[in-house]
C-alpha positions in Angstrom: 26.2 90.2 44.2 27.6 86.8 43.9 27.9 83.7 46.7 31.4 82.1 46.8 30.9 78.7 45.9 33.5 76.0 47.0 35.0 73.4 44.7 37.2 70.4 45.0 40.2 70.2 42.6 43.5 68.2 41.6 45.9 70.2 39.9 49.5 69.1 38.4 52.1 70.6 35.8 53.5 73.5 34.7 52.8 75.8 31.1 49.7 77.1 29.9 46.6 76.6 32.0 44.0 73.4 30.7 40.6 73.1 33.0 38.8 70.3 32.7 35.4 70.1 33.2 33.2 66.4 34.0 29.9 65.8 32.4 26.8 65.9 34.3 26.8 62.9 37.1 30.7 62.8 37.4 33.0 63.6 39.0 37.0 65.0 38.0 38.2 61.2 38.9 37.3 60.5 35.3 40.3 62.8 34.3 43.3 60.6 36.7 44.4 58.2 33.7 45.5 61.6 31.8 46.0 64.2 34.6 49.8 63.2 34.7 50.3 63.2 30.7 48.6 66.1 30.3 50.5 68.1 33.0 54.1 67.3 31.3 53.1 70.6 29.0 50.0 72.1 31.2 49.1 73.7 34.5 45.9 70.8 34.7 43.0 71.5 36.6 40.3 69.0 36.9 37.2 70.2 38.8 34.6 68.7 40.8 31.3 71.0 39.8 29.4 72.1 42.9 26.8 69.7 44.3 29.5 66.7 41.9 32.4 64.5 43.3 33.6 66.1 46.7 32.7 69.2 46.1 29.2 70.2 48.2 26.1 71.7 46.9 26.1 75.6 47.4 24.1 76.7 50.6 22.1 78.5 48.2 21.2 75.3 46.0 22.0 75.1 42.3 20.5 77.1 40.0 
């Protein structure tokens, strides 16, 4: 069984799909000076990581 989990995300652009992923004790703000350049040939998604940025820790806590 698994828990829904929410996430916080900025996505921009069209085309093939591109996530991106922070390292550990980010957050996806570190993506904004290429979101837009990126997204003139991608659907971009940048994601906060549970418990990271704005998105919460899981009720559950993190594994």
């Amino acid at each position: 069984m698994t828990t829904p989990v929410d996430v916080v995300y900025e996505r921009r652009g069209a085309g093939p799909a591109l996530v991106l992923l922070h390292g550990i004790g980010h957050h996806c703000g570190a993506w904004r000076p290429v979101l837009d350049r990126l997204a003139e040939a991608h659907d971009v998604i940048a994601v906060d990581l549970p418990g990271f940025g704005r998105s919460p820790v899981p009720a559950a806590g993190l594994p």
